[in-house]
C-alpha distance (Angstrom), angle and dihedral (degrees) to the residues before:
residue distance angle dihedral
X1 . . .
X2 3.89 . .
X3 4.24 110.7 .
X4 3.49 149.9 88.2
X5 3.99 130.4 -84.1
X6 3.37 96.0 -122.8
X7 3.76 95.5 53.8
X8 3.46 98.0 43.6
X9 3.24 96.0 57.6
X10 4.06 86.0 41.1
X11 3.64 86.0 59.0
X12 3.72 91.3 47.0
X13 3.80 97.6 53.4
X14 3.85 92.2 42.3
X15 4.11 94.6 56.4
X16 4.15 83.9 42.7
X17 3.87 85.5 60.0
X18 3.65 102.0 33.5
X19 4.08 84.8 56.2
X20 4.28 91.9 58.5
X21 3.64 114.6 92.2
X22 3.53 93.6 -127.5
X23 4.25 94.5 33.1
X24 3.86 89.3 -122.3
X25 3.64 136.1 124.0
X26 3.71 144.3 148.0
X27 3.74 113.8 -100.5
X28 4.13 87.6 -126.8
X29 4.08 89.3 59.4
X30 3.88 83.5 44.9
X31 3.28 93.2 59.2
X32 3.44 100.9 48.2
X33 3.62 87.8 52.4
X34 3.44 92.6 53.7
X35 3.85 112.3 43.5
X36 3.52 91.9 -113.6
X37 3.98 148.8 114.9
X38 3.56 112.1 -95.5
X39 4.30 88.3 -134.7
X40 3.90 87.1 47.5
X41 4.09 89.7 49.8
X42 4.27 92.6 37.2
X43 3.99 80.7 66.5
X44 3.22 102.4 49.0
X45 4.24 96.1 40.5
X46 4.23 76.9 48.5
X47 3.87 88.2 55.4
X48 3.56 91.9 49.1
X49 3.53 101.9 45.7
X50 3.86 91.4 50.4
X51 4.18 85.9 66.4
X52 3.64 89.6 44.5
X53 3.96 108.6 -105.9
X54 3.91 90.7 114.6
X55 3.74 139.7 45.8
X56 3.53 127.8 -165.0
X57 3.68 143.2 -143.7
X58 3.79 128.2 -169.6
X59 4.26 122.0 -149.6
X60 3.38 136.3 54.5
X61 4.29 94.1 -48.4
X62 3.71 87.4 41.2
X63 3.87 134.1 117.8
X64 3.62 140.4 98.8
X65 3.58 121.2 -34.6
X66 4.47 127.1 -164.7
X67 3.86 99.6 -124.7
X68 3.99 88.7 171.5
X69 3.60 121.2 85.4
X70 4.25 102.2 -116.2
X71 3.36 83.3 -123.4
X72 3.24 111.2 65.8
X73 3.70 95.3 37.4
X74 3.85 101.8 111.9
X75 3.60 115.0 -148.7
X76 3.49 94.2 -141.5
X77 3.63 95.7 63.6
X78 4.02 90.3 49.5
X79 3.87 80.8 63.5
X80 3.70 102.9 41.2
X81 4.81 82.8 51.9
X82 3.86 97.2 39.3
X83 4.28 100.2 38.7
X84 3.42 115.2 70.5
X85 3.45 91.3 -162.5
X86 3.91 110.5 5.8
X87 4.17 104.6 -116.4
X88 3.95 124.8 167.7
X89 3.52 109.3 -133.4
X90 3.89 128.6 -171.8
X91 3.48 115.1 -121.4
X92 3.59 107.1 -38.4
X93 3.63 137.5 13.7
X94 3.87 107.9 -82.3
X95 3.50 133.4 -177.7
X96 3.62 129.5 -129.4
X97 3.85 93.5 50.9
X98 3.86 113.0 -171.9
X99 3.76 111.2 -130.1
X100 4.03 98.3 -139.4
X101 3.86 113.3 -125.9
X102 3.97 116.9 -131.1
X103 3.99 87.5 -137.4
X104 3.95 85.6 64.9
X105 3.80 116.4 97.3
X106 3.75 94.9 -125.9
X107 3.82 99.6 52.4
X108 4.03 85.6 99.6
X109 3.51 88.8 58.6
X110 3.52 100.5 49.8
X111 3.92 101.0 40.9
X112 4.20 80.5 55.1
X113 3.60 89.3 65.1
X114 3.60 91.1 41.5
X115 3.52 94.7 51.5
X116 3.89 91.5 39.4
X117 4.10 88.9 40.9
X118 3.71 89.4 56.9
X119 4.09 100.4 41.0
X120 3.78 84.7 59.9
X121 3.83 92.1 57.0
X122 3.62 91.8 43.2
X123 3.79 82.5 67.5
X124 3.78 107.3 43.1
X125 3.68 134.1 81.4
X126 3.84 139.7 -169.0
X127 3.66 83.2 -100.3
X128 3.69 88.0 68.6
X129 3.00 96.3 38.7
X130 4.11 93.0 65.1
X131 3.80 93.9 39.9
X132 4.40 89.7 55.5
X133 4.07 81.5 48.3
X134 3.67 90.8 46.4
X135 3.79 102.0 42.2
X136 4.49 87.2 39.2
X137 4.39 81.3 53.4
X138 3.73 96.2 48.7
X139 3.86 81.7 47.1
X140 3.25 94.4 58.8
X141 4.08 103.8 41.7
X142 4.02 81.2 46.7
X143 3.84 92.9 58.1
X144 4.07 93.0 40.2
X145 3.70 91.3 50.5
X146 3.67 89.5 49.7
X147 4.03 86.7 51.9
X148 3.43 98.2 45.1
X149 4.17 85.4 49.5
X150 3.82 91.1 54.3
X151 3.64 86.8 41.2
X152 3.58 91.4 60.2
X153 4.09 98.0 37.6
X154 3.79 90.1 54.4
X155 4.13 92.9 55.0
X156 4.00 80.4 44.1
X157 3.58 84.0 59.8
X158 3.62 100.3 43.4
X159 3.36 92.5 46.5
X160 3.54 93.5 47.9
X161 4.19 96.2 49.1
X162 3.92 96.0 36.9
């Protein structure tokens, strides 16, 4: 996976509220939801509400609220508010990155990605972001009903021949 800490877990925390009924949650249950710190998370839900995705509420019904329809939240521009400096990272966010010199004979290479990388996200929303979650969770309560079925026809089975 190719992206940033800070807007992966943006991401993250953006599909958690676009799934509420009302788009609302405290930053603590956020959080939780998302793996993360609740200070690391309060800056990025600040950074966000400073361009206008979020509002925010103080008190005991307060928190963060979507104010953007998910679908016309471009990805792109998630990347372009949360990345300083827009880097592609394998996996997981690693120090020590190597800034690539243009002299070296695989800077074509990697700029294609780049450009490629960052096309793609010029494309997608949060709204397709939720539906590839959606149709990758139906996936995967298909395939473990289909276990649990064969599960149950092979003790059938046993039963049956022992």
């Amino acid at each position: 996976m190719l992206l940033g800490s800070r807007l992966a877990v943006g991401i993250r925390a953006l599909y958690e509220l676009a799934l509420l009924p009302e788009r609302r949650s405290a930053v603590r249950t956020l959080a939780k939801n998302c793996g993360v710190t609740e200070s690391f998370l309060r800056r990025i839900l600040l950074d966000l509400r400073a361009k206008g995705y979020l509002g925010a509420q103080k008190g005991r019904v307060g928190g963060f609220t979507l104010i953007k329809d998910p679908g016309t939240i471009k990805i792109v521009e998630l990347a372009k508010i949360l990345e300083k400096q827009p880097t592609l990272v394998l996996g997981q966010m690693r120090r020590g990155l190597l800034m690539l010199d243009p002299d070296c004979p695989t800077y074509p290479f990697w700029t294609n990605v780049e450009e490629k990388f960052m096309a793609e996200l010029k494309n997608l929303t949060l709204a397709d972001v939720m539906a590839m979650a959606s149709k990758s969770s139906q996936g995967k309560r298909s395939r473990t009903k289909t276990a649990k079925k064969t599960q149950q026809t092979v003790r059938r089975k046993t039963r049956r021949s022992g």
